[in-house]
Structure formats: structure tokens, C-alpha cells
C-alpha positions as CSV (number, residue, x, y, z in Angstrom):
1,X,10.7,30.3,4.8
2,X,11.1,29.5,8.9
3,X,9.2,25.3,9.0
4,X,6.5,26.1,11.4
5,X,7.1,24.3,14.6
6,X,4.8,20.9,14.2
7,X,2.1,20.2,17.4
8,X,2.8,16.4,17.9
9,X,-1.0,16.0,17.5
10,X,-0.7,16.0,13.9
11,X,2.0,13.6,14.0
12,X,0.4,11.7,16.2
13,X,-3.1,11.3,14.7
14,X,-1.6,10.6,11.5
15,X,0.4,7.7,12.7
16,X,-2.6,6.1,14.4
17,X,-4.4,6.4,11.0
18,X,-1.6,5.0,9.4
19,X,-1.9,2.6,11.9
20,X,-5.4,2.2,11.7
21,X,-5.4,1.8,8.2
22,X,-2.5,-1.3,7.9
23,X,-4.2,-3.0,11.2
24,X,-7.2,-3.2,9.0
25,X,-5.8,-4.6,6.0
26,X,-3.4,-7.2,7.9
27,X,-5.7,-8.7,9.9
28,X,-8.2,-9.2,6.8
29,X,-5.3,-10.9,4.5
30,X,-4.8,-13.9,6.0
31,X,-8.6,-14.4,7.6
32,X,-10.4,-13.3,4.7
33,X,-10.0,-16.4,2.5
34,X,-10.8,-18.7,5.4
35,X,-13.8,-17.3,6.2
36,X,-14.9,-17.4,2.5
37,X,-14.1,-21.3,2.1
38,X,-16.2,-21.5,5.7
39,X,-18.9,-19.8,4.0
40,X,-19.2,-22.3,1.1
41,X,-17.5,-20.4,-1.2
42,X,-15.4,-22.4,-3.6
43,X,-12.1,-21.1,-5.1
44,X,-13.4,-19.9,-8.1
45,X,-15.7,-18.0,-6.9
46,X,-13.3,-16.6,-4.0
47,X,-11.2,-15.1,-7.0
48,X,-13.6,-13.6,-9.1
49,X,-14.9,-11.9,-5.4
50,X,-11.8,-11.0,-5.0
51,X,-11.5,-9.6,-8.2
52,X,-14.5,-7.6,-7.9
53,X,-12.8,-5.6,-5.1
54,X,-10.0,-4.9,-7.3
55,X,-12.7,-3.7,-9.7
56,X,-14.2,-1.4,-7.2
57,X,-10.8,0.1,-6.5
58,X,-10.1,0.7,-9.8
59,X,-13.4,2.9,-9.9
60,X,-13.5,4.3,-6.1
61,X,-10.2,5.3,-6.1
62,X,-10.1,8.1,-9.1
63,X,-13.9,9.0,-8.2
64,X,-13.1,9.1,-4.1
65,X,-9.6,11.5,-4.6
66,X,-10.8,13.7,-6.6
67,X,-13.8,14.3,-4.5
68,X,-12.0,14.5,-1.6
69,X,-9.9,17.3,-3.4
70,X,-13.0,19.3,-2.9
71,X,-13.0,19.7,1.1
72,X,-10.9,22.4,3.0
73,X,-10.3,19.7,5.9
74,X,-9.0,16.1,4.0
75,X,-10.2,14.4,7.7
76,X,-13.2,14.3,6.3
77,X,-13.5,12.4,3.4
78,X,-11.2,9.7,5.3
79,X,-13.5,9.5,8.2
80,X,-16.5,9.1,5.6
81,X,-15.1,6.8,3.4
82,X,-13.8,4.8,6.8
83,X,-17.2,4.8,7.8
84,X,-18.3,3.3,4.7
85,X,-15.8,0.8,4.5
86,X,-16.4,0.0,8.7
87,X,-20.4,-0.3,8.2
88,X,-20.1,-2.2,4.6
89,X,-17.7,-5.5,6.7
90,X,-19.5,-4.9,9.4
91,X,-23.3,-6.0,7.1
92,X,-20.7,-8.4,5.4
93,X,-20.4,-10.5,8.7
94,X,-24.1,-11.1,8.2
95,X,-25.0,-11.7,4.6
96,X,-26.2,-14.4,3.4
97,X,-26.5,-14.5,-0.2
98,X,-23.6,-14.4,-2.9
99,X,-25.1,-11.8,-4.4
100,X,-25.2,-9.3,-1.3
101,X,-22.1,-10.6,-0.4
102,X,-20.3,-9.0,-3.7
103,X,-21.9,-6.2,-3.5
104,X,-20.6,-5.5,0.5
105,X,-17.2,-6.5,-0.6
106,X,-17.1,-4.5,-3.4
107,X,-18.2,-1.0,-1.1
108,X,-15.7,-2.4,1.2
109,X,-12.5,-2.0,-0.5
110,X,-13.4,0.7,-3.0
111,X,-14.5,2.6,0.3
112,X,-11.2,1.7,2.1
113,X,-9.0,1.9,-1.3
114,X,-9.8,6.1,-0.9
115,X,-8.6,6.6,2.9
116,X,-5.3,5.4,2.1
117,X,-4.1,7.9,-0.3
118,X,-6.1,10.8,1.0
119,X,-4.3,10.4,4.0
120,X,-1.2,10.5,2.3
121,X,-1.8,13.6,0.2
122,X,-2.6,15.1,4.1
123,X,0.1,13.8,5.6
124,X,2.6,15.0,2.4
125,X,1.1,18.5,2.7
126,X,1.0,19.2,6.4
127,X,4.4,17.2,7.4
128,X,6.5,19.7,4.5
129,X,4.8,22.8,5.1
130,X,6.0,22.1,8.9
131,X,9.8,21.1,8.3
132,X,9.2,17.6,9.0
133,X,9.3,14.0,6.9
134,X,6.9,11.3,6.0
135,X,8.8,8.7,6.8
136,X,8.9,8.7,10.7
137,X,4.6,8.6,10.4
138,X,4.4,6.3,8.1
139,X,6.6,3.2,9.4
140,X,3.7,2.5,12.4
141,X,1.7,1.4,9.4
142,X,4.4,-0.8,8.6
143,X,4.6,-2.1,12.2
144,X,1.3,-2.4,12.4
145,X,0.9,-4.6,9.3
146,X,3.1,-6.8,10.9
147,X,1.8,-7.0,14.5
148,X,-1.8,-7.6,12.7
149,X,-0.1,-10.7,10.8
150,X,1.1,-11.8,13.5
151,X,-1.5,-12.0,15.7
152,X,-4.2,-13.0,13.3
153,X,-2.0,-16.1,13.4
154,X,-2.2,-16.7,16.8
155,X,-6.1,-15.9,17.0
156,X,-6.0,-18.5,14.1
157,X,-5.5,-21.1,16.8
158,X,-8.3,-19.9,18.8
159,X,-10.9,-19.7,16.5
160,X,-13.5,-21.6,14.4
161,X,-13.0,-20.7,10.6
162,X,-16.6,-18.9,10.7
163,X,-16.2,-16.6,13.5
164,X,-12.7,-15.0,11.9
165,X,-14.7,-12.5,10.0
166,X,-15.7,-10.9,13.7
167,X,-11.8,-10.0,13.8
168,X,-12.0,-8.2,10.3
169,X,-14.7,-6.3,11.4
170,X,-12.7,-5.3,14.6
171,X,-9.7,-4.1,11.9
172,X,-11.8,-2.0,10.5
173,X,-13.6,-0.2,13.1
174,X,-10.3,0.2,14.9
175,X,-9.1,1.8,11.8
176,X,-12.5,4.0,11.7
177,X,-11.9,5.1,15.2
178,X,-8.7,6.7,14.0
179,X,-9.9,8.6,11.1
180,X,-12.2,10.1,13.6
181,X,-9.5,11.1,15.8
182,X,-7.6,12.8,13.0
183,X,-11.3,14.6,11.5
184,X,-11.6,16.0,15.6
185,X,-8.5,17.2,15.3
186,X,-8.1,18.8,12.3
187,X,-11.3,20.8,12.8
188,X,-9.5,21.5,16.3
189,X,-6.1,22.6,15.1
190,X,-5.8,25.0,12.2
191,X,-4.0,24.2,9.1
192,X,-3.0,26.1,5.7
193,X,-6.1,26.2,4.1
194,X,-5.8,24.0,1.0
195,X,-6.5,25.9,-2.1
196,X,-9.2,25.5,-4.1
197,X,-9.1,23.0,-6.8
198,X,-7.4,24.6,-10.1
199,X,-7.7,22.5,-12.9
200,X,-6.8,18.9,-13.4
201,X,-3.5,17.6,-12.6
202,X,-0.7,18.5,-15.1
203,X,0.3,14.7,-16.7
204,X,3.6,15.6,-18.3
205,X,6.0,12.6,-19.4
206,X,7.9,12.9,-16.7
207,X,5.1,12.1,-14.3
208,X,3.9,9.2,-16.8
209,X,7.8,7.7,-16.7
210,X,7.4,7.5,-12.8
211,X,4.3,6.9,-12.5
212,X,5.0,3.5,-14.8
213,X,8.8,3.5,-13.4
214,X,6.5,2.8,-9.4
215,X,4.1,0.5,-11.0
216,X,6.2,-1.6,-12.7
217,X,8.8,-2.1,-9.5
218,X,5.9,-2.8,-7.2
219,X,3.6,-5.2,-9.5
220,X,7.3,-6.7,-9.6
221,X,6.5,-7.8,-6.3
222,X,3.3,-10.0,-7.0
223,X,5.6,-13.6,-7.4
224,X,6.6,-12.7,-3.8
225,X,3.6,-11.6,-2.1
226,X,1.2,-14.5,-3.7
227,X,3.5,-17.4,-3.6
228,X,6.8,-16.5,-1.9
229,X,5.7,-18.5,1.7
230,X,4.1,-21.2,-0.8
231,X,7.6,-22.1,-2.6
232,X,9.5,-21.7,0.8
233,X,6.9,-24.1,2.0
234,X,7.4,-26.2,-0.7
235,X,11.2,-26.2,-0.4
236,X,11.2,-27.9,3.0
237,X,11.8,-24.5,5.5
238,X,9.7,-24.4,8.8
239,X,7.3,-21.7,9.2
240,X,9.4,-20.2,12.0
241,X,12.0,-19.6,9.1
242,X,9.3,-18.2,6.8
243,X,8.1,-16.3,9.6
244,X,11.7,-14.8,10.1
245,X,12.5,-14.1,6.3
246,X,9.4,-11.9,6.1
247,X,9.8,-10.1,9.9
248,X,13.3,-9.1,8.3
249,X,11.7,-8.0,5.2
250,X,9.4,-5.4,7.3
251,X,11.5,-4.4,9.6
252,X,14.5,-2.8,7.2
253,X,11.5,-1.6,5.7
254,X,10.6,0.0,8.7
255,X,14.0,1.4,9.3
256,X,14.1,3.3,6.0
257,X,11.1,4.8,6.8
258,X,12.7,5.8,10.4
259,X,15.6,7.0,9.1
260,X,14.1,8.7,5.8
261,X,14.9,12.5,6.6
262,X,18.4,11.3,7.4
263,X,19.3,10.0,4.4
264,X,22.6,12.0,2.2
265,X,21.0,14.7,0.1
266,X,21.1,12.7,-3.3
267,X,19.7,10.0,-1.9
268,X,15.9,12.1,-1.7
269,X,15.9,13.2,-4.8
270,X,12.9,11.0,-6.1
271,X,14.4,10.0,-9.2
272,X,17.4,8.9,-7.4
273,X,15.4,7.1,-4.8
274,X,13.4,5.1,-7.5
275,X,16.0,4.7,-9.9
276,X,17.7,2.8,-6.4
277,X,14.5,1.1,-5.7
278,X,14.3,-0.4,-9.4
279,X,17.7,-1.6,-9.5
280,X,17.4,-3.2,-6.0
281,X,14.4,-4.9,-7.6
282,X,15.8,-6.3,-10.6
283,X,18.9,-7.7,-8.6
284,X,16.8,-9.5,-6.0
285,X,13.9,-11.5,-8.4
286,X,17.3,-12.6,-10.6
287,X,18.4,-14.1,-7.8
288,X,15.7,-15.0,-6.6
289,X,15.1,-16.5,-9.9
290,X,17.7,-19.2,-8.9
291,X,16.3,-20.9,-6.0
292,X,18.6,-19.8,-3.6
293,X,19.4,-21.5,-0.4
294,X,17.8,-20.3,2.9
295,X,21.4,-18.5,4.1
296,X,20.8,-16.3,1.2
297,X,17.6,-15.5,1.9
298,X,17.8,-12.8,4.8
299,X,20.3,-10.6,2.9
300,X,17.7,-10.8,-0.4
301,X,15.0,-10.2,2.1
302,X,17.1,-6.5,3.4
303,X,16.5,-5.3,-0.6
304,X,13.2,-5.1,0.4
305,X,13.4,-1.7,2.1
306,X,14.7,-0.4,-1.2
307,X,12.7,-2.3,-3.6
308,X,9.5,-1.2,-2.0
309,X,10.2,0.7,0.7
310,X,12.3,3.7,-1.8
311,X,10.3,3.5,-4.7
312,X,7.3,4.1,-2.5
313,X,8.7,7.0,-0.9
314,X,10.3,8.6,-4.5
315,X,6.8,7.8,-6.2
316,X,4.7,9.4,-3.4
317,X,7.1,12.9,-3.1
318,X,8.0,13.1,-7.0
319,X,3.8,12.9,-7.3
320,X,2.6,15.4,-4.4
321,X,5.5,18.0,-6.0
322,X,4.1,17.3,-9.4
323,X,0.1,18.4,-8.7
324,X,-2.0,21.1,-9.1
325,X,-3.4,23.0,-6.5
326,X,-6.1,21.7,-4.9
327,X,-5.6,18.3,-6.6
328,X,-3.1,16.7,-3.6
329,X,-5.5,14.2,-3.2
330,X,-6.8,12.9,-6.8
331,X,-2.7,13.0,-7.5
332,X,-1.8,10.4,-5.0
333,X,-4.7,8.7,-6.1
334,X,-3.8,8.1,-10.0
335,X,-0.6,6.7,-8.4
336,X,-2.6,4.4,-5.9
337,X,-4.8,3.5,-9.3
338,X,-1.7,2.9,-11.5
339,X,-0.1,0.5,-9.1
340,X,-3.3,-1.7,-8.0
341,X,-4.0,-1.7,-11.7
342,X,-0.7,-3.0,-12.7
343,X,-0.2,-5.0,-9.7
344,X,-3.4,-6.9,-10.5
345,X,-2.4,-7.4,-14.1
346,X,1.3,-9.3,-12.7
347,X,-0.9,-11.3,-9.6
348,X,-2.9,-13.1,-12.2
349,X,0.1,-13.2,-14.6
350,X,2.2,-14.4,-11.6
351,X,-0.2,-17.6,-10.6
352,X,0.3,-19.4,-13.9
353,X,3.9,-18.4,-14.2
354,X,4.6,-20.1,-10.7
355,X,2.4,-22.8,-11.7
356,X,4.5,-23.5,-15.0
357,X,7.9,-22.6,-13.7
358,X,8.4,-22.4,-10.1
359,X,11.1,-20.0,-8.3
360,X,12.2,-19.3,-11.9
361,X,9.1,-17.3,-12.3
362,X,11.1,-14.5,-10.8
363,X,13.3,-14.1,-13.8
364,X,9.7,-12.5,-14.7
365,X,9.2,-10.3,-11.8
366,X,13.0,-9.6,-12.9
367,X,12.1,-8.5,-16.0
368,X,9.4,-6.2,-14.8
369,X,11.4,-4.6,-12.4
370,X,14.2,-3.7,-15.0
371,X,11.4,-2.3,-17.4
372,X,10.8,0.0,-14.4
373,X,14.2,0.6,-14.2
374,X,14.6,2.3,-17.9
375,X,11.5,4.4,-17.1
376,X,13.1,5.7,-13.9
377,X,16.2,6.0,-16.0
378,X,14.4,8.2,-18.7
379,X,12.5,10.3,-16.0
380,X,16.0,11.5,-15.1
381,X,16.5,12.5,-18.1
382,X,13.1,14.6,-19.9
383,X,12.7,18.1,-18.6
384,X,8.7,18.9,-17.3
385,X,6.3,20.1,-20.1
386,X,5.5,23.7,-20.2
């Protein structure tokens, strides 16, 4: 079949979701915290907040998808559940009890937790159907991550510790505003109508060997993400260099993305593409494992784009080809539940194991990654059920 010529609105409006979404979320990782200790909360009871969003995810995220399976026009479950997210932060900025405060925050990010992949199982379906990749879209969410990091820094200067949720609240509404633009403009622009949910989504062992295959390699991450600055701190290097290690992380990232529909036939095969992203994984947290010195750093910092960067794109293809019709949505959303669930799992596992061991807590993250390795490994190899 002839790929239907793509209007650049959808492309467009996707990316400013994309963008919307990631502004969101980067401006809220660094502030959120600080604002919480500036409220009187105490670091115990930061983490169990924190883990009642992860709760909330872990419930939204099945409930939202497949919900969201039931509408011809995806743009609007993501504008609602933006909405919901937007208005919940928004009443968050007020609150005054602990109570009310846990129950906002847990709306928040189980409403937010749903956009994300709804927007994907849109983006998948409309991008294909018109002869043209993922990748391209979803890097500005990637940039934006960045630019929100960055800046939240610099407002970090500006701003008393109380005030920083105002700038969270801005994330999310700017993130609102764009699933609006992409609800106006699907209802606008016609689309292949989605059909009609058809049963539930066909779990074969394949789709559980990459489904654990992407969770595994990305909970691998968690030693990095939670304590990767902290132990660069700790080893003497200026936050200019911690700055740079993590910019070049992102932006090969980015690239991949860019250059995604480019890459040599083989190499977008899914299984491929994971099995790569695994074994970039295991190779960078065992040497990571050693404490290496900061000239090291920026070349371990390039695996990034595979580590994360392939597996996400092989996980997210492998599962939009393996779903029923009419279950896009709930299909991206098992894998957006498998990998928050395992990624909170390694988090906690990953504070004590720094704790204990230091950089050599990576020969963990190691471990996990290579375990995701076998399963990509084995996904290769079993044939679909049925």
C-alpha cells in the first residue's frame, strides 16, 4: 500500500505533546523535593509520598489505557487525563494538610502516568499508517526534558524554596495546553478510524520475554538516575562536568531518535534493537561498576542512546505490532506498567546498594541489564502463540 502523504499538523501537534509532556516532568524532578522539605515535610515522609504516586501509577495506568482504547479520537482521553493531572498540581500548590496533599499527588501522577502512553499508541498508529517514524517526534520530548532541567536550575537561583511549586504548575498546564492542541486537531483532521476494541490483548511469550527483556534494561538504569550526580559529586567533579556528562547522555539520545528511520534494515527489527540496547547496558554498569575516571565517562555516557534510547524504541514497536485491535492504547500501557513497576522495585533496591557499596553497586544494575539480555535473547528465538 501507497504511505498516505502526512499533513505536518499531526507531526507537529504530536511533538509539542511530546514536548508538553517531558517539560512537565523535568521541571517537577528537581523542584519537587525542595518544595516538599519547604513545606515541612521530612524525608520519610517525602518517600512514602513519593511512593504513593508510584502506587497511583501502578493503578491509573492499566485502568486509564484501556479506557482510553474505547474512544474513536485518542486526543481525548490525553486532553482529559492532562486536565486532571493540570487541575490536581494546580490545588496541590494550595493544600494544606498531609492528608490532602497525598491524595492531589497521588491524582497527579496516575492522571499524568495515562497521557504518556496514549499518546504513544497515537503517535505509533498514525505515524505508520502514513510512511513515517517515531523517532523524529519523539526526540523534542527529549530536548525538552533537558531544556526543563536546565532551566529549573537557573530559576533555582531566583527563587525562594516555597514558591518553586508555582513553576510545576506552569509544567503542567503548558503540557495541558498541548494535549488540547492535538484533541482540536484531531477532531479537525480526519484519521483511520480506530477499530473497535476486540478482545484483550494477545500475551504470548514472546510479548512476556520483551516485555521483561525492556523492564529489566531500563530498571537497570535506577543506580544512575538516583545517585549517579551524587557519586560524581562525591568523587570530587564540578557540577559543570556533571552537567556535561549528562547533556552528552541526552543528546546521542536525541540523535538516535533523529536518525531512527535511517538506521540499516537489521538494525529495526525490535528484537535486534533491544537485544543491542541490553548488551550496551550490561557493558556500561560493569564498567561503571569500576569507578572509572572522568575521561571515561563521556564515551560511557554515548551507550546511553542504546541502553535507553534502543530498547525504548524496540519495546514500544515490538508492542504496538503485538496488539489487538482496538487495544493500541491499554498495550503501550502494560509496557509503561511493567517498567515503572520494575523500575520502582530496582530504585529502592538501588538506595541501600549505593549506600553499602558505592559505584560498585553498578555491578547490580550490570546484573539486571544482562538478565534482560537472555530475555531479549530468548524472544529471538520462540515463535508467537497461535
Amino acid at each position: 500500500m501507497q504511505p498516505v502523504p502526512l499533513r505536518m499538523d499531526f507531526a507537529v501537534r504530536l511533538s509539542l505533546l511530546y514536548a508538553g509532556i517531558f517539560t512537565a516532568i523535568g521541571v517537577q524532578t528537581p523542584f519537587l523535593p525542595l518544595w516538599l522539605t519547604a513545606k515541612g515535610l521530612d524525608a520519610p515522609m517525602i518517600g512514602a509520598l513519593l511512593a504513593t504516586g508510584t502506587a497511583a501509577r501502578l493503578i491509573a495506568v492499566p485502568l486509564g489505557t484501556r479506557a482510553a482504547d474505547g474512544f474513536s479520537s485518542p486526543g481525548i482521553p490525553i486532553m482529559v487525563a492532562a486536565f486532571v493531572a493540570a487541575l490536581s498540581v494546580t490545588a496541590l500548590a494550595f493544600a494544606g494538610h498531609v492528608a490532602t496533599m497525598f491524595a492531589l499527588f497521588a491524582a497527579l501522577t496516575g492522571a499524568w502516568a495515562v497521557v504518556l502512553p496514549v499518546a504513544e499508541s497515537h503517535a505509533l498508529r498514525i505515524l505508520t499508517l502514513r510512511g513515517r517514524h517515531y523517532g523524529p517526534v519523539r526526540l523534542w520530548g527529549s530536548v525538552s526534558f533537558i531544556a526543563a532541567n536546565l532551566g529549573a536550575g537557573w530559576l533555582l537561583t531566583m527563587m525562594a524554596p516555597g514558591e518553586l511549586i508555582w513553576t510545576i504548575v506552569a509544567g503542567y498546564w503548558l503540557g495541558t495546553a498541548a494535549a488540547v492542541v492535538v484533541a482540536l486537531g484531531d477532531a479537525r483532521e480526519s484519521h483511520p478510524v480506530q477499530p473497535p476494541p476486540s478482545g484483550p490483548n494477545r500475551i504470548d511469550r514472546r510479548v512476556v520475554l520483551v516485555l521483561a527483556a525492556s523492564s529489566l534494561v531500563q530498571a537497570s538504569h535506577s543506580q544512575f538516575y538516583g545517585f549517579g550526580s551524587l557519586q560524581w559529586t562525591a568523587a570530587g567533579f564540578s557540577s559543570l562536568q556533571i552537567g556535561m556528562l549528562w547533556a552528552v547522555s541526552v543528546a546521542v539520545e536525541i540523535a538516535l531518535f533523529a536518525s531512527a528511520a535511517r538506521l540499516p534494515a537489521p538494525l529495526r527489527v525490535p528484537q535486534t534493537l533491544l537485544l543491542l540496547g541490553a548488551a550496551s547496558a550490561t557493558l556500561r554498569w560493569t564498567l561503571m561498576a569500576f569507578d572509572p575516571p572522568f575521561a571515561l565517562l563521556p564515551w560511557l555516557q554515548l551507550l546511553h542512546g542504546l541502553s535507553f534510547g534502543a530498547t525504548h524504541l524496540a519495546a514500544i514497536y515490538y508492542v504496538a505490532g503485538a496488539a489487538a485491535p482496538g487495544r493500541a492504547a491499554s498495550a503501550q500501557g502494560l509496557l509503561a506498567w511493567t517498567n515503572g513497576l520494575v523500575m520502582a522495585a530496582a530504585m529502592m533496591a538501588a538506595g541501600f546498594l549505593y549506600k553499602a557499596h558505592g559505584a560498585a553497586a553498578y555491578g547490580a544494575m550490570a546484573m539486571l541489564a544482562a538478565a534482560g539480555a537472555v530475555c531479549a535473547i530468548a524472544a529471538t528465538r520462540v515463535r508467537h502463540a497461535g
